[in-house]
TORTITI-378683 format. One record per atom (N, C-alpha, C): x, y negated, z. Coordinates in steps of 0.001 Angstrom, whole numbers, plus 500000, padded with zeros to 6 digits. Atoms other than C-alpha are relative to their C-alpha. Example, Ala and Ser with C-alpha at 12.3 -4.5 7.8 and 13.67 -1.06 7.14 Angstrom:
2
500890501190500000;512300504500507800;500900498800500000;499180501190499940;513670501060507140;499230498910500730;
END
This chain:
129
501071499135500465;509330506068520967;500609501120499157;499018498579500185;510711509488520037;498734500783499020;501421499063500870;506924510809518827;499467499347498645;500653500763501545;506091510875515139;498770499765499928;501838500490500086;502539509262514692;499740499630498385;500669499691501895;500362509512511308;498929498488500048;501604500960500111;497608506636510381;499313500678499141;501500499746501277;494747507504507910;499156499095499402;501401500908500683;492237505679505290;498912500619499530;501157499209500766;489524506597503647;500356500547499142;499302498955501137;491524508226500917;499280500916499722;500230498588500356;489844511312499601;500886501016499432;498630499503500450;493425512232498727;500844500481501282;499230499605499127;494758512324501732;499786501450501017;500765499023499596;492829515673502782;500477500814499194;499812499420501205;492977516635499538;501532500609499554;498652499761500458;496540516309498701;500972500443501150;499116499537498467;498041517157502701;500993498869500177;499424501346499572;499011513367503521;500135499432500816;500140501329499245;499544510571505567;499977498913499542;499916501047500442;498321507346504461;501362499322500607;498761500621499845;501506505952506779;500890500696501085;499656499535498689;503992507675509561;500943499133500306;499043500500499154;505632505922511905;501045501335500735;498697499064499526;509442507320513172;500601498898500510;499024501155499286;511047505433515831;499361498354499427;500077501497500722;510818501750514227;499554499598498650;500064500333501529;510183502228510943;498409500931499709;501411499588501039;506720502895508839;499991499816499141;499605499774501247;506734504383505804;498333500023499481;501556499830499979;503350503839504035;500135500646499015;500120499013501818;502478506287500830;499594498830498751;500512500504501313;501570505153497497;498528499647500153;501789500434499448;497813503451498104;499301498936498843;500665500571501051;495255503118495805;499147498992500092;501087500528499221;492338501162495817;499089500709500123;501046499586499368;490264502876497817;498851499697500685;500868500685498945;486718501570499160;499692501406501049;500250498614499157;485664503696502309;499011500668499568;500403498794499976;483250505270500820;500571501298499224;499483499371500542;485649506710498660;500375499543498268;500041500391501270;485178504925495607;500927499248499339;498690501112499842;487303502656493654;499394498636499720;500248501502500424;487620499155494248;499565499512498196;500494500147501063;485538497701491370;500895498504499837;499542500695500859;486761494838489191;501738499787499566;498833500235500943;490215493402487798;500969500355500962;498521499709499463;494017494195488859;499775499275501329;500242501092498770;493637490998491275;499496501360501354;500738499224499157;491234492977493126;500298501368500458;499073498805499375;492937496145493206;500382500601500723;498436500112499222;495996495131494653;499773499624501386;500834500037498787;493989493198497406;499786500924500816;500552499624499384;492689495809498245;500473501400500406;498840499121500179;495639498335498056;500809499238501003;499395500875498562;497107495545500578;499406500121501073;500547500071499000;494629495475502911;499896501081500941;499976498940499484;494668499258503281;501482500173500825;499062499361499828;498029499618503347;500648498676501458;499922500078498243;498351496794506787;499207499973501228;500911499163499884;495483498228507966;500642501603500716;499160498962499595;497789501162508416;501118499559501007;498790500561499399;500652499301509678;499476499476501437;500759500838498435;498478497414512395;499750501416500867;500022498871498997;497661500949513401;501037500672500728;498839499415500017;501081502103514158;500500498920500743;499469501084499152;501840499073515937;501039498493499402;499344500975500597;503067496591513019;499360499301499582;500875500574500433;502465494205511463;500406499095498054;499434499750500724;502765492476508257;501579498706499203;498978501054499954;505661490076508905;501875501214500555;498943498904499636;507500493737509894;500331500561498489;499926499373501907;507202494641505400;501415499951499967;498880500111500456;510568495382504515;500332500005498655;499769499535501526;510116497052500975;498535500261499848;501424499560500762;507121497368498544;500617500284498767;500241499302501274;506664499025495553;498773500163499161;500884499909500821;504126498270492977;499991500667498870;500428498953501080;502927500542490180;499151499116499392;501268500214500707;500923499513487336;499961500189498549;500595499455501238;499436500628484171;500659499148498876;500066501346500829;499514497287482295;500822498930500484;499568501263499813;502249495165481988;499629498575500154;500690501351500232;500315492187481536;499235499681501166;500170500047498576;499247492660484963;500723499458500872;499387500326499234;502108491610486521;500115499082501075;500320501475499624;501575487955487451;498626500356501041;500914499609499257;498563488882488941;500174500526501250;499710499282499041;499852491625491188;500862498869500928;498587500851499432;502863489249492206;499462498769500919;500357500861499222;500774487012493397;498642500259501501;501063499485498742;498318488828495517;501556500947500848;498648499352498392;501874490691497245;500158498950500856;499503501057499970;502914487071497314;499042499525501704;500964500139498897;499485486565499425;499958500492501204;500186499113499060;500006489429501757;501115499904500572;498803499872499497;503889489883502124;500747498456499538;498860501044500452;505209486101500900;501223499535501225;499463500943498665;506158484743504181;500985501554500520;498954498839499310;508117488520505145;501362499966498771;498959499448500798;509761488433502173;500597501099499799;499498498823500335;510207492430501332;501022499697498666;499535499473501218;512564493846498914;499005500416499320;500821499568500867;510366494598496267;500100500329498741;499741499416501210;509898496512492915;498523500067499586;501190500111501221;507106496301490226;500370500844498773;500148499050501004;507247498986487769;499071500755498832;501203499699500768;504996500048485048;500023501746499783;500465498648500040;503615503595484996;499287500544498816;501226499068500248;501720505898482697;498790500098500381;501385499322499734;498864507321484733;500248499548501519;500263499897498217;497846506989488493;498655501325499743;500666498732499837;495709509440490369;498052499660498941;500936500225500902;492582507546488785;499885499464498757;499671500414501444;491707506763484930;499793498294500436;500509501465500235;490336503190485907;501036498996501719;498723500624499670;493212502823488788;500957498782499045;499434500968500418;494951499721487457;501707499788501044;498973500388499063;497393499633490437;500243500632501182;500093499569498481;499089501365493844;501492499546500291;498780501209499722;501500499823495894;500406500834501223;499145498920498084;503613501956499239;500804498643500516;498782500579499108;505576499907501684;500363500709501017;498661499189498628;508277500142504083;499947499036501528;500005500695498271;508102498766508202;501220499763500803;499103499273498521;510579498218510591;499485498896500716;500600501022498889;509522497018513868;500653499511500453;498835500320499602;511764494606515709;499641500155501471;499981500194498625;512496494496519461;500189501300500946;
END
């Protein structure tokens, strides 16, 4: 496969800001930084937990579109506000990517694009075969 292909979410950023929620190149899918976004645009309501969920779901959601899946995760990258979050997050990746086992990084941030953002998470794809 030689042709670059884009996915999309409901993002209101991704319009906004001139994005791709994920592109596939050859074998590999690179997903962006992904918030929690509900489709209508809003943000996922309640705690970190929920977030991240839901910052996962988007982001293989994307990957399934592109032709992966999420046993293809190579690398993630979590963001978050509040250290004290951590455990939390770690265990909802744990939920999504445990069994792929990515390289992974958890980092604490400043600011995201929203004030009541708690969390955004990008991964990395490669497809095998």
């Amino acid at each position: 496969m030689n042709e670059r292909q884009r996915a999309g979410s409901d993002s209101p950023y991704e319009q906004t800001f001139g994005f791709a929620r994920a592109v596939r190149e050859g074998n590999r899918i690179i997903v962006a930084g992904t918030g929690p976004v509900e489709p209508d645009g809003s943000t996922t309501p309640g705690d970190t937990a929920a977030q991240a969920a839901r910052c996962c779901t988007i982001i293989l959601a994307a990957i399934e579109q592109l032709g992966g899946s999420a046993a293809d995760v190579v690398r993630t990258r979590m963001l978050l506000t509040d250290p004290a979050d951590q455990d939390a997050v770690g265990a909802v990746h744990a939920r999504f990517f445990g069994e792929a086992r990515p390289a992974a990084t958890m980092a604490g941030v400043a600011w995201l694009c929203r004030p009541e953002w708690k969390v955004e998470i990008e991964a990395e794809a490669v497809l095998r075969g």
